[in-house]
C-alpha positions as CSV (number, residue, x, y, z in Angstrom):
1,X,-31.6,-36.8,66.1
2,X,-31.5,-32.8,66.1
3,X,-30.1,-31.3,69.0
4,X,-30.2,-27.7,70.9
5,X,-29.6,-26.7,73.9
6,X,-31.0,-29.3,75.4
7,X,-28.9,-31.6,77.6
8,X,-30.7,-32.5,80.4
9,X,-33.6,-34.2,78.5
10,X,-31.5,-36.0,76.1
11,X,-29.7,-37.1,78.6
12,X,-32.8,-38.7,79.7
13,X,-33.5,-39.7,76.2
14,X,-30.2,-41.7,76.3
15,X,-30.7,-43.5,79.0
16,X,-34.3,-44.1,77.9
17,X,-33.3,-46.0,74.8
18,X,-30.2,-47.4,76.4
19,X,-33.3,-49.1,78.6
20,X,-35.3,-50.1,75.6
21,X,-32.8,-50.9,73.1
22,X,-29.6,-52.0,74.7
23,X,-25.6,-50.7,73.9
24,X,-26.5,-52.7,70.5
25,X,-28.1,-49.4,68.6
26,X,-25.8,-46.7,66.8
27,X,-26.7,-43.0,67.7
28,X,-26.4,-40.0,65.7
29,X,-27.2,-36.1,66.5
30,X,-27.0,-33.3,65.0
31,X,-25.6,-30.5,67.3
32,X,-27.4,-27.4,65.2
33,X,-24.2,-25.0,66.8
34,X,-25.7,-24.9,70.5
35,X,-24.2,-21.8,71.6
36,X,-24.2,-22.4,75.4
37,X,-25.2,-26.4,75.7
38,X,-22.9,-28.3,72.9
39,X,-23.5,-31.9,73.4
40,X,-20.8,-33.9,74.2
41,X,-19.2,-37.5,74.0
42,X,-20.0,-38.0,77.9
43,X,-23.7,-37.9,77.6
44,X,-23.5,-40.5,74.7
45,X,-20.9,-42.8,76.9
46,X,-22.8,-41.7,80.3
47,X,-25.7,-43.7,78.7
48,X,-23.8,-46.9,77.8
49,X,-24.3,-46.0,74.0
50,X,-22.2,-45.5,70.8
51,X,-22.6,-43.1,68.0
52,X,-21.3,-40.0,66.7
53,X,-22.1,-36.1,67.3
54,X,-21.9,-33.9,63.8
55,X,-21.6,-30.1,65.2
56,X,-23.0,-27.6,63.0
57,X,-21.0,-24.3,62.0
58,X,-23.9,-22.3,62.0
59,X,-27.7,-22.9,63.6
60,X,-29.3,-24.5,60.4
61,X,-32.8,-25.3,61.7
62,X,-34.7,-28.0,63.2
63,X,-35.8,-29.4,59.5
64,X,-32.5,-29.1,58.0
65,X,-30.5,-30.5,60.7
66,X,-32.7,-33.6,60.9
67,X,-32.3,-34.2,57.2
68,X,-28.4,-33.5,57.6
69,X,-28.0,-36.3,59.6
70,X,-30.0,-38.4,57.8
71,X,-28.0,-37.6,54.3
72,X,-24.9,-38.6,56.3
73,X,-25.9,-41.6,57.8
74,X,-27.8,-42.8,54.5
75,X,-24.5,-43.9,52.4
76,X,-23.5,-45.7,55.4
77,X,-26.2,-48.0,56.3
78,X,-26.3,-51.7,55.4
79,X,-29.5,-53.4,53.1
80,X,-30.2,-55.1,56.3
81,X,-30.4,-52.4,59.1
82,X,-32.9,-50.2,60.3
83,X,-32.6,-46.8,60.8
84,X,-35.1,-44.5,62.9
85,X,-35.5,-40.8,62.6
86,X,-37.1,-39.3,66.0
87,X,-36.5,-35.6,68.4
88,X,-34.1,-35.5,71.4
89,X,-36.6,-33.7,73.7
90,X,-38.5,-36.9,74.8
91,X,-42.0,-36.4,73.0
92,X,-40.9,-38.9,70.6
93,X,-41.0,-41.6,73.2
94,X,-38.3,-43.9,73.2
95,X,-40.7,-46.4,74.7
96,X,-42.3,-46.9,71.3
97,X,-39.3,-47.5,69.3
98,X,-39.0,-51.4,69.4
99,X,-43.2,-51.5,68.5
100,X,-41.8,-49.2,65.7
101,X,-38.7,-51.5,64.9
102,X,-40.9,-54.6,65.2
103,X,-43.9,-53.4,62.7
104,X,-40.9,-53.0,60.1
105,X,-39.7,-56.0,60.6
106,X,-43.0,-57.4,60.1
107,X,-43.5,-56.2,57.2
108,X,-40.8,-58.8,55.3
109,X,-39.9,-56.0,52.7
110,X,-43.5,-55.2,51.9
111,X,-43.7,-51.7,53.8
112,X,-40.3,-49.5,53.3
113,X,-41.4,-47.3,56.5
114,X,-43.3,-47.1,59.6
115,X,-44.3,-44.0,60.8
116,X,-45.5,-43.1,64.2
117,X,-48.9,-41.6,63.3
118,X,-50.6,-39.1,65.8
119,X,-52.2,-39.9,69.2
120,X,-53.4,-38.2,71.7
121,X,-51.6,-35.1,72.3
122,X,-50.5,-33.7,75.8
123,X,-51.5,-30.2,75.1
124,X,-53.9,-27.4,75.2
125,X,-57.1,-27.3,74.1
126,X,-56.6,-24.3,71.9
127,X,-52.9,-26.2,70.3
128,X,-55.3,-29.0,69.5
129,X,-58.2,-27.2,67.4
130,X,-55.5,-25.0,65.8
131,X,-53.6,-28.2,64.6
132,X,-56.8,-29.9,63.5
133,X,-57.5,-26.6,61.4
134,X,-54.4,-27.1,60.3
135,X,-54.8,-30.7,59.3
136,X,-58.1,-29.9,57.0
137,X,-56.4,-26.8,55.3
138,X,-53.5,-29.1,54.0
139,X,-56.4,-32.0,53.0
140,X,-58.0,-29.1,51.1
141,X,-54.8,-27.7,50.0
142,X,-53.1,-30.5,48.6
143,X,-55.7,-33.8,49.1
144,X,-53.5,-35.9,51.3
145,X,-53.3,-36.7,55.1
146,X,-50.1,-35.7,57.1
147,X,-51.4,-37.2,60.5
148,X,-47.4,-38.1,61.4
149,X,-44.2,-36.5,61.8
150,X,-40.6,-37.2,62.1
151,X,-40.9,-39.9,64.6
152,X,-40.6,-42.8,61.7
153,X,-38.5,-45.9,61.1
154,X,-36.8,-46.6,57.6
155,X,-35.2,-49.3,55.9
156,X,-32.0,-48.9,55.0
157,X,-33.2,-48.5,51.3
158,X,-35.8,-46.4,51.5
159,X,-33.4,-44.3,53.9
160,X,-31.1,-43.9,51.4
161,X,-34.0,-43.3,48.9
162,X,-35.7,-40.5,51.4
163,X,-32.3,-39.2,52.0
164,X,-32.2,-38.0,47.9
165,X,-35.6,-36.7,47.5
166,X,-34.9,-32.3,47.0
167,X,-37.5,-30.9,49.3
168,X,-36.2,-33.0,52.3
169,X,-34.8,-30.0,54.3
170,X,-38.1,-28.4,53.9
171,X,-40.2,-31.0,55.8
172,X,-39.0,-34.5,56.3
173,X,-42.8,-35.9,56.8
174,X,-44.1,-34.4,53.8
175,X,-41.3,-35.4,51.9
176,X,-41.9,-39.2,52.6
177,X,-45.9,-38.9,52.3
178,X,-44.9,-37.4,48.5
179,X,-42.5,-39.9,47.7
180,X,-43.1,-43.2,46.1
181,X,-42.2,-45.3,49.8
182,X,-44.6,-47.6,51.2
183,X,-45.8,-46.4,54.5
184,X,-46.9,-48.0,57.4
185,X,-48.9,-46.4,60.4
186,X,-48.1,-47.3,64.0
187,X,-50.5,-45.1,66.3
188,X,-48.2,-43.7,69.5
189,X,-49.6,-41.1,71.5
190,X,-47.3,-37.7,72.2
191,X,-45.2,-38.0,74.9
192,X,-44.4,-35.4,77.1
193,X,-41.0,-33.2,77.0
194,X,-38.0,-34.8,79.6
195,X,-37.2,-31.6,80.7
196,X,-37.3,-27.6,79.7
197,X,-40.2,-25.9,77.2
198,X,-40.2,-26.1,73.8
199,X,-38.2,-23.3,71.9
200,X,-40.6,-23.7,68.9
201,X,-42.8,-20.6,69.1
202,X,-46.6,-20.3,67.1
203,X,-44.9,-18.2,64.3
204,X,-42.7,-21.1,63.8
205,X,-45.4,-23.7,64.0
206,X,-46.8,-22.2,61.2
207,X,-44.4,-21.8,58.9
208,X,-43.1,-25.3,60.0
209,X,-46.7,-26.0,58.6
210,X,-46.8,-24.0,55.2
211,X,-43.3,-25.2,54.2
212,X,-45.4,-29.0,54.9
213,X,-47.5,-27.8,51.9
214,X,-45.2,-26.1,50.0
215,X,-43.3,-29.8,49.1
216,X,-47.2,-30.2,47.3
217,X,-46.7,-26.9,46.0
218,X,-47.5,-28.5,42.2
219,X,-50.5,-30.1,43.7
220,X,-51.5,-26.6,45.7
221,X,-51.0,-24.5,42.3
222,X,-53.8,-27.0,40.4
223,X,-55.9,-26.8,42.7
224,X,-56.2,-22.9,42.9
225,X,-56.3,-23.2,39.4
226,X,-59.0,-25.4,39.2
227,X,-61.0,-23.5,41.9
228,X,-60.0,-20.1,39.6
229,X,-61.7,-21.8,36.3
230,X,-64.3,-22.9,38.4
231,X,-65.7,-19.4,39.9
232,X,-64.9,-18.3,36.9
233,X,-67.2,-20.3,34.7
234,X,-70.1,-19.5,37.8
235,X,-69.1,-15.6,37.3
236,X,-70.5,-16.6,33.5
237,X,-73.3,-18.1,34.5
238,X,-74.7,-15.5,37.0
239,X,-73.8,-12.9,34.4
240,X,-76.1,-14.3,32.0
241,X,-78.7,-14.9,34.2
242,X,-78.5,-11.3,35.4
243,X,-79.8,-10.1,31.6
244,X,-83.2,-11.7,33.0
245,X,-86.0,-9.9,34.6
246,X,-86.0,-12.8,37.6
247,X,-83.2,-12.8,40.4
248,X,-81.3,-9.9,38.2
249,X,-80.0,-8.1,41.7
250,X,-79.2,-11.2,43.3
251,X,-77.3,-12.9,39.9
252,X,-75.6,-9.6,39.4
253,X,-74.2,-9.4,43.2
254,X,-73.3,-13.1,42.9
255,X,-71.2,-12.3,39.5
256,X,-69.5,-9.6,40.9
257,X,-68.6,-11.9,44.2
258,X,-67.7,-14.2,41.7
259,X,-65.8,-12.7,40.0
260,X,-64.0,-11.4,42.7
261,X,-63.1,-14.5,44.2
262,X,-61.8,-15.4,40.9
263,X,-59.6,-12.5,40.7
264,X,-58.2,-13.2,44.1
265,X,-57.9,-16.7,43.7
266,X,-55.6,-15.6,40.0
267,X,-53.7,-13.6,42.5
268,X,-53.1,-15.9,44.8
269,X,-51.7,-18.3,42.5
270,X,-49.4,-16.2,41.1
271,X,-48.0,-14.9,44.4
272,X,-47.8,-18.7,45.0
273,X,-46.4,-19.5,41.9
274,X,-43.8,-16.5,42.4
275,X,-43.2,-17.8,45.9
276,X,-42.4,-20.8,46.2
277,X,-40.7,-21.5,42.9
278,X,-38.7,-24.7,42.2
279,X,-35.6,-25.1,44.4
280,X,-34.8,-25.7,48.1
281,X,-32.4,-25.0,50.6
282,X,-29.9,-27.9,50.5
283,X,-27.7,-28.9,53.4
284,X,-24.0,-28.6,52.6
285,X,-22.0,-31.2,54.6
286,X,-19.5,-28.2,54.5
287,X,-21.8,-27.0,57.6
288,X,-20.4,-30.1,59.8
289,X,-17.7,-28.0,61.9
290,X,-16.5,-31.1,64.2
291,X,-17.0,-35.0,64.1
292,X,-16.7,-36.6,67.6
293,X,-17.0,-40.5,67.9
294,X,-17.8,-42.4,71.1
295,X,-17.1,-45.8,71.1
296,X,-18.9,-49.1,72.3
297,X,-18.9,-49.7,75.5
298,X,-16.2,-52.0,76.7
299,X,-18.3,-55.2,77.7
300,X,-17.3,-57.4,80.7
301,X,-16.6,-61.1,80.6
302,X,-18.9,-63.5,82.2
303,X,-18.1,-64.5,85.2
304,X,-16.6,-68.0,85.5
């Protein structure tokens, strides 16, 4: 789990999963170099619950935090365990981990992840219709369906599989919806924030969304290619109708529009094709300033 600056609602987290789970699950966060709230062994061990806090150097970013942490744990993680990737704020609810866990489990080996696709949504109007906007622009962009995101659980294998695809850093969903991992779609609806307001503002909304269809950026750059060809070839069309006597004003405007679009469209693509190029950002375990483990709870003997 990323963390920042947030202590009061994971600390409600904790004890949330603590309440679902038992002291039987291994946590891990993140700490992306919280300047004023570093998390600290005693909200771990508060909760009953053992894991391990990796504190950044440096504030690396929601994305790249989460996939830090998951290209640590990865290596680690026995064929037979499970591993679930969620936020520490509480919107991920905790509540809906073991359906998570169980669907898995299910699945005997046939589905390599479960992901916790989108429900209802405890937000405005206006968040709502800009997100489904945003939905159909990456259909169109890219023909595929991101309705989930990093609220997912992973076999161990396809954890370690995720953890080693390139653009992972960029946007963990879209990374697993382009990878070759059999999903799974378990339908929770978004919970609503422990404590505090989320410190993800609407310009980084969006370019949390863009970077989703930048991982389809092969995908993006054929279909604006396509769609260039294809005003193109009209442009050629309502060109030669224009040499006619019939419809010659309204041919002629629609090859100029045409042609137009096609231009933009060429230009477009190769801002895109400049743009996003074919490298990411990589997290560098160098980043990981301090390791601090807390322990198992000690468990009392039954009482004779």
């Amino acid at each position: 789990m990323p963390y920042y600056e947030d202590i009061q609602a994971c600390q409600l987290l904790l004890q949330a999963l603590h309440a679902q789970l038992g002291p039987d699950c291994f946590v891990l966060f993140v700490d992306d170099c919280s300047p004023q709230q570093s998390l600290t062994a005693s909200a771990l061990s508060n909760a009953g619950l053992p894991g391990r806090i990796l504190r950044l150097r440096r504030n690396a970013g929601h994305q790249q935090a989460l996939a830090l942490g998951l290209q640590y744990l990865a290596p680690h993680l026995h064929s037979q365990q499970q591993l679930v990737l969620m936020d520490s704020d509480g919107e991920d609810a905790p509540e809906a981990v073991p359906g998570l866990l169980a669907k898995l489990s299910q699945s005997a080996g046939a589905i390599d992840a479960i992901v916790a696709a989108r429900g209802k949504r405890r937000e405005r109007w206006t968040f709502v219709a800009c997100y489904r906007a945003y939905q159909l622009l990456f259909r169109l962009s890219t023909g595929r369906v991101l309705d989930f995101g990093n609220f997912m659980v992973l076999s161990a294998p396809a954890a370690q599989a995720l953890a080693a695809y390139p653009s992972l850093p960029v946007h963990i969903a879209a990374s697993l919806l382009a990878s070759d991992l059999r999903l799974g779609r378990h339908t929770v609806d978004r919970a609503k924030r422990y404590a505090g307001v989320s410190k993800m503002n609407l310009p980084a909304l969006v370019g949390h969304g863009l970077r989703a269809i930048r991982v389809f950026k092969a995908r993006v750059l054929q279909r604006l290619r396509h769609a260039a060809l294809l005003l193109a070839g009209l442009a050629a069309v309502l060109a030669w109708l224009s040499t006619g006597q019939r419809g010659a004003g309204l041919a002629l405007f629609g090859f100029w529009g045409c042609t137009a679009l096609a231009l933009l469209y060429a230009l477009v693509y190769g801002l895109l094709a400049w743009k996003l190029g074919d490298s990411y950002p990589q997290p560098d375990m160098a980043m990981v300033a301090a390791t601090i483990d807390v322990p198992a709870p000690e468990r009392k003997a039954p009482e004779a």
